[in-house]
C-alpha positions as CSV (number, residue, x, y, z in Angstrom):
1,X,7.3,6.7,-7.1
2,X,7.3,9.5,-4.4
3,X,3.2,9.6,-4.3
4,X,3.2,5.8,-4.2
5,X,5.6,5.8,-1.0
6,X,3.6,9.0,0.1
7,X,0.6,7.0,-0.2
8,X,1.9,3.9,1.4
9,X,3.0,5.6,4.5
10,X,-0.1,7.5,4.8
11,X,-2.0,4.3,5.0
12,X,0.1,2.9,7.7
13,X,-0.8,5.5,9.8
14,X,-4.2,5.5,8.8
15,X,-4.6,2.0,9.8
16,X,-2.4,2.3,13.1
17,X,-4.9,5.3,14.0
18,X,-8.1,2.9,13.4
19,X,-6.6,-0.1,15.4
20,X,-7.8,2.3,18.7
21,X,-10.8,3.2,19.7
22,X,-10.4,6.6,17.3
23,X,-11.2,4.7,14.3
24,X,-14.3,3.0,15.5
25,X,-16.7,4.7,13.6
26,X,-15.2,5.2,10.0
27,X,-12.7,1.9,9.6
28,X,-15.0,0.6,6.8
29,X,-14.4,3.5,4.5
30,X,-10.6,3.2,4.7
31,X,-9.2,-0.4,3.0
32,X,-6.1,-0.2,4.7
33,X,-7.5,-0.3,7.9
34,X,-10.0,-3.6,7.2
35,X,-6.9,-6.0,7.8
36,X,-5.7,-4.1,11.0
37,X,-9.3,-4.3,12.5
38,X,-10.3,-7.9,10.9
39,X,-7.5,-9.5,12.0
40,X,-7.9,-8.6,15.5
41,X,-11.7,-9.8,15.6
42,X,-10.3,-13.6,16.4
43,X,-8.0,-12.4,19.2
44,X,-10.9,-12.9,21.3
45,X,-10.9,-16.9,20.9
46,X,-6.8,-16.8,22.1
47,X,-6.2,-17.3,25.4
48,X,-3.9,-14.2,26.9
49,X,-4.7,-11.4,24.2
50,X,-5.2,-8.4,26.1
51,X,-8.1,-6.5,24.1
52,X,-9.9,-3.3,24.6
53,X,-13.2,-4.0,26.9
54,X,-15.3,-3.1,24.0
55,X,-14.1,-6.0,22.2
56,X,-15.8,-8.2,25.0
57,X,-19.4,-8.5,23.7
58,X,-20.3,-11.3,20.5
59,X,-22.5,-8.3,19.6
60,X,-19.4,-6.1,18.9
61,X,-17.8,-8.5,17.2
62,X,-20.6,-9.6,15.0
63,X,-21.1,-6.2,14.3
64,X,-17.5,-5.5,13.3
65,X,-17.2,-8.5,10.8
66,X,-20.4,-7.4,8.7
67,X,-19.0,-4.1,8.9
68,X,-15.5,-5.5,7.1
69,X,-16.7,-8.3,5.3
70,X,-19.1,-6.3,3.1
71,X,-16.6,-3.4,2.0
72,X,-13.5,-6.0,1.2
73,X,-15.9,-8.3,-0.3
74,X,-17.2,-5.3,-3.2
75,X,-14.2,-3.6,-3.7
76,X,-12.8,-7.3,-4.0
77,X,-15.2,-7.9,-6.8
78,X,-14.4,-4.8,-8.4
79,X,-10.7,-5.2,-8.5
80,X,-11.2,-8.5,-10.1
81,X,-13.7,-7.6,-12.6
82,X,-11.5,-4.1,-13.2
83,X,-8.6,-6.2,-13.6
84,X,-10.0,-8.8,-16.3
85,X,-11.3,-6.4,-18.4
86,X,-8.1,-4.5,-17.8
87,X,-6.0,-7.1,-18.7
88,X,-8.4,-9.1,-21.8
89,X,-8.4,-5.2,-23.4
90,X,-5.0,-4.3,-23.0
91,X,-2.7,-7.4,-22.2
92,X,-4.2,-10.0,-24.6
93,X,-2.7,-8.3,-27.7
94,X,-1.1,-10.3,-30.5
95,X,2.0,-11.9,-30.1
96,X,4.4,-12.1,-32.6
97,X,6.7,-14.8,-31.4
């Protein structure tokens, strides 16, 4: 339980770190950081959101989706395909009721 929180925490602070400009770079390698850096891709479109000024250009930001969308979208597909074969293999046992 330890390692879990451990790991937990760690990925907080990952993600806080890649919200900034620091994590411009390598935010699609680390998953906890693609719903820090998606979700702030449509702050754009609200009226008052103070943004960084490289968020300005529809090239950025076009840029940045692809570069979130394709990650989340395989490791996605292989946690659901990883989980039915996890579950029809070992949670579709017999039942004895």
């Amino acid at each position: 339980m330890g390692v879990s929180c451990g790991l937990g925490g760690a990925g907080v602070l990952i993600a806080s770190l890649m919200a900034t400009s620091l994590g411009d770079t390598v935010w699609p390698l680390v998953p906890w950081a693609w719903p820090v850096r998606m979700s702030m891709l449509p702050g754009i479109y609200l009226p008052g959101v103070i943004l960084p000024p490289h968020f300005k250009s529809l090239r950025f930001i076009l840029e940045q989706s692809l570069k979130g969308i394709i990650p989340a979208a395989v490791f996605f597909t292989m946690m659901l395909v990883g989980g039915l074969v996890w579950f029809n293999k070992w949670e579709c046992g017999k039942t004895y009721d």
